[in-house]
Backbone as CSV, one residue per row, in Angstrom:
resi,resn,N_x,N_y,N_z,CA_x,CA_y,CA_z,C_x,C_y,C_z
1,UNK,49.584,32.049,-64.238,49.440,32.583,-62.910,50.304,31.853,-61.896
2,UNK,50.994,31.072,-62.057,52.159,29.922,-61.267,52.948,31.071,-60.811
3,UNK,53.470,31.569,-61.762,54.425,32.680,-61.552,54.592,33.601,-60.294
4,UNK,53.306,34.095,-60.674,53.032,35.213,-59.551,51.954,34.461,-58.392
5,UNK,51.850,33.281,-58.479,51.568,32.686,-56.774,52.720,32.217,-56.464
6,UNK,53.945,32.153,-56.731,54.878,31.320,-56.078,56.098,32.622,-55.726
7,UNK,55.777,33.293,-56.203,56.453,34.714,-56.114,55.724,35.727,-55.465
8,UNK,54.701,35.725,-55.239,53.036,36.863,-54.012,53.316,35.176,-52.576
9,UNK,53.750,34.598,-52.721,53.139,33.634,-51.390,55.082,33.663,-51.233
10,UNK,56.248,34.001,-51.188,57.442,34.577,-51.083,57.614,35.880,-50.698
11,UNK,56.418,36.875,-51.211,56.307,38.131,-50.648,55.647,38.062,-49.752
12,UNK,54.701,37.586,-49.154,53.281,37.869,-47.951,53.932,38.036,-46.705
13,UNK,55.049,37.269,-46.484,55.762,37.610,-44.837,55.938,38.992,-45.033
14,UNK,56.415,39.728,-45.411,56.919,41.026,-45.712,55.398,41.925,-45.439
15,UNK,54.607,41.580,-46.512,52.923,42.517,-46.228,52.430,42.183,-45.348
16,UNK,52.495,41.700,-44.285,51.783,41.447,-43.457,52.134,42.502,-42.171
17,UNK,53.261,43.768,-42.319,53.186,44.241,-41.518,52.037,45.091,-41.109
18,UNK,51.664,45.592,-39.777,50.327,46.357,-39.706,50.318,47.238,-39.695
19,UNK,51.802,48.305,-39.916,51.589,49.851,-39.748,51.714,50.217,-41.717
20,UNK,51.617,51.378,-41.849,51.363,51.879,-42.951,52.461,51.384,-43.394
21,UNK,52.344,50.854,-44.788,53.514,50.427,-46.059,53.717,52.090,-46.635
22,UNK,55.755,51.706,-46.389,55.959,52.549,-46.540,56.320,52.631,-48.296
23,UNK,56.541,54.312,-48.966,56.878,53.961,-50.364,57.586,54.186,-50.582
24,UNK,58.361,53.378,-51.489,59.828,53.618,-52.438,59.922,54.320,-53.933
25,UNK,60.917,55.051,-54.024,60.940,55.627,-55.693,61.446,54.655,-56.658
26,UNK,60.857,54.059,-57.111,61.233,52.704,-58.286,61.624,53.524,-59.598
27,UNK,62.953,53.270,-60.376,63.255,53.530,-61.711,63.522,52.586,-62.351
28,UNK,63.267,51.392,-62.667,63.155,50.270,-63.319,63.030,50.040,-64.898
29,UNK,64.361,49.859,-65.298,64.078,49.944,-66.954,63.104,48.921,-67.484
30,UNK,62.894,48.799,-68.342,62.121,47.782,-69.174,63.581,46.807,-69.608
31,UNK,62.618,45.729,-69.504,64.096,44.412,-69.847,62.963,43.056,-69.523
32,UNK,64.378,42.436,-68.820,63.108,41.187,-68.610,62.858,41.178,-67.168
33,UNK,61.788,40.200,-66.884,61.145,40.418,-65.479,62.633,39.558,-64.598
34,UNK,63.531,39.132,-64.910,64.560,38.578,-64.040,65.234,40.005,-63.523
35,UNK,65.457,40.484,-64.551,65.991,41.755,-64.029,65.484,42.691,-63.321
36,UNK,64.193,42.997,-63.546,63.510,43.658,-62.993,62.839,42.900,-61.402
37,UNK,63.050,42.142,-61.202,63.037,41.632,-59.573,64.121,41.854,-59.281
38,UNK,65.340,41.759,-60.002,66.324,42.100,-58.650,66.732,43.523,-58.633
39,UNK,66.032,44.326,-59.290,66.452,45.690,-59.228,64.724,45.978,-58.205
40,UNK,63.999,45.528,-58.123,62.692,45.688,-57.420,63.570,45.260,-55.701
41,UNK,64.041,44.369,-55.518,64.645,43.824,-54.655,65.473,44.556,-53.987
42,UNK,66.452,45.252,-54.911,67.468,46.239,-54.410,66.624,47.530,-53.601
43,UNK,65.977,48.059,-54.472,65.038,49.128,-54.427,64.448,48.817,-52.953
44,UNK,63.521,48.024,-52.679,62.481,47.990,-51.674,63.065,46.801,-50.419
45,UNK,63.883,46.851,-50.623,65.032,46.061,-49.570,64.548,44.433,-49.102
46,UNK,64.122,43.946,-49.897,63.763,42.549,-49.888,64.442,41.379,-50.478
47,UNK,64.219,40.527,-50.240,64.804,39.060,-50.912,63.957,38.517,-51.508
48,UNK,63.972,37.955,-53.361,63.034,37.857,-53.620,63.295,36.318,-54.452
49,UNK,62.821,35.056,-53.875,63.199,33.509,-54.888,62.673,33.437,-55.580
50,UNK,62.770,32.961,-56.901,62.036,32.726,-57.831,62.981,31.926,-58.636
51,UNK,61.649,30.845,-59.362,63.199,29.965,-60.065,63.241,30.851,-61.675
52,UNK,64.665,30.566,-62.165,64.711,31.086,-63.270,63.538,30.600,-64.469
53,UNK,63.641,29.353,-64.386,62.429,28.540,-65.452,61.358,29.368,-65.560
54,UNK,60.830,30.135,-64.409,59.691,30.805,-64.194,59.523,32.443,-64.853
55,UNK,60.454,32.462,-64.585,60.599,34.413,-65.646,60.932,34.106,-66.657
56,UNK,62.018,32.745,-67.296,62.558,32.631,-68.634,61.624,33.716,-69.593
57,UNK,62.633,34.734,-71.004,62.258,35.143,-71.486,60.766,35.671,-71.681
58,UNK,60.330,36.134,-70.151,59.674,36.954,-69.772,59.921,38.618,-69.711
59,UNK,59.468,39.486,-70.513,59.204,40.919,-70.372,58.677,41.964,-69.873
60,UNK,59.362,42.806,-68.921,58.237,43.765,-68.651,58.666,45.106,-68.790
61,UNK,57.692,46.234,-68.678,57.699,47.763,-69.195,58.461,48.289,-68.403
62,UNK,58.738,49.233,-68.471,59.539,50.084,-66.901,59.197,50.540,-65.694
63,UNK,59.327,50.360,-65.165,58.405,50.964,-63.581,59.127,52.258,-63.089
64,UNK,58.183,53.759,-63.349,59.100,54.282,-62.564,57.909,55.066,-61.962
65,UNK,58.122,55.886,-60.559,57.891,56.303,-59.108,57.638,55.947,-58.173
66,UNK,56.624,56.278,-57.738,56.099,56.307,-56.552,55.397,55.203,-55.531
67,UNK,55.793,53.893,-55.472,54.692,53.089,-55.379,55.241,52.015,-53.396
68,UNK,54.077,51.602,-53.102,54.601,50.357,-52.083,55.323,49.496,-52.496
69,UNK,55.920,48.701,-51.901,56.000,47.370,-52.336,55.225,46.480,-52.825
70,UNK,54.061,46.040,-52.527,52.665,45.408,-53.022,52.680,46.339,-54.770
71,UNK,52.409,47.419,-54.177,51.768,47.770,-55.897,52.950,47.926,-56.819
72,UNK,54.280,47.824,-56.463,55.429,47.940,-57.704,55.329,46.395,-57.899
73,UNK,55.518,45.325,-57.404,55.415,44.349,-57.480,54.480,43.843,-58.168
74,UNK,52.977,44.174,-58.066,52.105,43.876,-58.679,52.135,44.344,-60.429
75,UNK,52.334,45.703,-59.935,52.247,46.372,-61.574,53.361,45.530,-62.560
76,UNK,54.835,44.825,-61.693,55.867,44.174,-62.276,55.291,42.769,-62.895
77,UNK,54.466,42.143,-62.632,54.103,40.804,-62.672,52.940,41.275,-63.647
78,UNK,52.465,42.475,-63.356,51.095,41.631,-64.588,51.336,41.713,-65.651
79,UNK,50.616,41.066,-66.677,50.391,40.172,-67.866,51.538,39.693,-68.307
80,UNK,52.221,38.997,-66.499,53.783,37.764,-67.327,53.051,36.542,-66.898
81,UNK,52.000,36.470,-67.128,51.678,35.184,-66.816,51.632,34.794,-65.947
């Protein structure tokens, strides 16, 4: 869970706006989660740090439609640890 607190506490400036989160169309192949943040990044127009050590040969599924930022993000991170 290191992972995704040091990468959710890098996102929170961003969620904290108060009008409705708006949504983006995510097509996100499956690969590894390095890749898939910076194509999440491109997508939902954010900057996103994370050290490499931390995704190393980490995997995730593909993400594709409809989602906020919060929930593509979320759905991207779970079960990488």
């Amino acid at each position: 869970m290191l992972s995704v607190a040091l990468l959710s506490s890098a996102y929170a400036p961003v969620c904290a706006a108060q009008r409705p989160e708006a949504m983006y169309q995510f097509n996100i192949p499956a690969g590894t989660l390095s890749q898939a943040l910076y194509a999440f990044s491109l997508t939902a127009s954010v900057q996103i740090i994370f050290s490499d050590s931390l995704v190393h040969g980490k995997l995730v599924p593909a993400l594709r439609g409809l989602y906020t930022r919060e929930q593509a993000l979320q759905a991207l991170l779970q079960g990488t640890g």
